[in-house]
N, C-alpha and C positions, 0 to 999 in steps of 0.2 A: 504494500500500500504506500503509495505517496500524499503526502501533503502539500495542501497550495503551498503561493509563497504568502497566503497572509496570514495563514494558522503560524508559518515559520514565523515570518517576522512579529506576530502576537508570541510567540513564546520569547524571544529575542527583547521586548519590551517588556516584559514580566522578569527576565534575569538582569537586562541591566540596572529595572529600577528596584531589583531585590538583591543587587551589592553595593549600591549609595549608603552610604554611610550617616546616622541621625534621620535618619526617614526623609532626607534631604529633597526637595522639589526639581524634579528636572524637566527639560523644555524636551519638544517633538525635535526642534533642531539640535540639542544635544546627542539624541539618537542618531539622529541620522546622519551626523557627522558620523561617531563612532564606528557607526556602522557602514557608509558610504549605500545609506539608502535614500531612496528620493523623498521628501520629506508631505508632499500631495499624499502620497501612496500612508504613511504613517499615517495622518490625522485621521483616515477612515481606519485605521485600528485603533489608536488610540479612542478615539469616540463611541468604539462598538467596546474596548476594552472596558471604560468607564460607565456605560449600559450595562451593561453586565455584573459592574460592582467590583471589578477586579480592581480597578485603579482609583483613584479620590482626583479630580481632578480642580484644578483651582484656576480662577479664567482671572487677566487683569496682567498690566505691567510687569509684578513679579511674581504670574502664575505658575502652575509646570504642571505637575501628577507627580504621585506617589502609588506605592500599593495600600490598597487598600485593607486587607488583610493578613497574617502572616503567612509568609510562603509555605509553612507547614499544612496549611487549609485551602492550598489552590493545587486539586487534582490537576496534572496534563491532562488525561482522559478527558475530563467537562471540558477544559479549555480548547481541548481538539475539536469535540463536541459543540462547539459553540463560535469557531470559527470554519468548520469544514460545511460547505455548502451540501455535499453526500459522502455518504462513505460508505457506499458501495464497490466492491472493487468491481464490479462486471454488471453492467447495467443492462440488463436482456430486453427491457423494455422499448429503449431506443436503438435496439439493432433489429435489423431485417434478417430473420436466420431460419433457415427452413427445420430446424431439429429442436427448435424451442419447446417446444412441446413437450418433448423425452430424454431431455436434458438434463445429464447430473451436473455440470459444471458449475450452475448456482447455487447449490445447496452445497458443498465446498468451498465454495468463493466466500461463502453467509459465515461459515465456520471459521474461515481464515480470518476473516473481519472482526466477530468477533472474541475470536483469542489475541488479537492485534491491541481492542481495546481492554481485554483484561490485563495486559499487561502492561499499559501503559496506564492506566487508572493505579494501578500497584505505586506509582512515583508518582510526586509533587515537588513544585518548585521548589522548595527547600533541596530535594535532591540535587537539581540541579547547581547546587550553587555551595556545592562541598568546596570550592578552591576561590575562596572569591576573591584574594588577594592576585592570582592568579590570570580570572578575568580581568580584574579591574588590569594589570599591568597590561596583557595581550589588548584591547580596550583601548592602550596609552594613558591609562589612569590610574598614575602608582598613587600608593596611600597617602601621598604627602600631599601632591593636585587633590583639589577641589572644584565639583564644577561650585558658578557662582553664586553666591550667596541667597537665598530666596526669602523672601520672607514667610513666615512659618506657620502666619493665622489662615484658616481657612475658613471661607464666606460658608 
């Protein structure tokens, strides 16, 4: 099974802003530097991330997001779940196939999928993010850098 790239980059925004340091406020253009991703493409996650409650986000001059939660209570699983548009790996529906009918290939494909998501419901973002000194260096952002200072009330 693959994953788009916006479930990718939704998990990608959930680790980087679960190795900031002080529950620090970071911007869509911090990501996207970091990450050299297009920063249009971010806000439509970031916006679906914050629907969802994964993130706190804070609008205004010295706004950003944070997580909303501890990374220990944000299954992968839901969050695949909740950015994967299907997760179907073999969609019989929209194929023209003369054997659909007496076809076993989707009731294995069904199984594969879901042992796919049993094992990724097993981790949470805490997992991800055993070396976070680590990230943050690969990142460019040893523990002594800071991004910039945010102000810390939220509306």
């Amino acid at each position: 099974m693959q994953l788009t790239r916006q479930t990718d980059y939704a998990i990608r925004v959930m680790m980087f802003l679960g190795i900031q340091q002080d529950s620090r406020l970071v911007t869509i253009s911090d990501i996207a530097y970091h990450f050299d991703i297009s920063r249009n493409h971010l806000m439509k996650i970031v916006h679906k991330l914050g629907q969802k409650e994964y993130i706190q986000t804070v609008r205004g001059k010295y706004g950003g997001m944070r997580l909303e939660r501890e990374a220990a209570s944000v299954r992968l699983g839901d969050l695949v779940r909740d950015f994967e548009t299907t997760l179907d790996v073999v969609d019989c529906k929209k194929l023209t196939c003369p054997i659909t009918g007496s076809c076993d290939l989707k009731p294995i494909m069904q199984k594969a999928q879901e042992a796919f998501l049993a094992v990724i419901d097993e981790y949470t973002l805490k997992d991800l993010l055993n070396n976070p000194a680590d990230l943050r260096s690969l990142l460019g952002l040893d523990d002594t850098e800071e991004l910039p200072l945010q102000v810390m009330a939220v509306s």
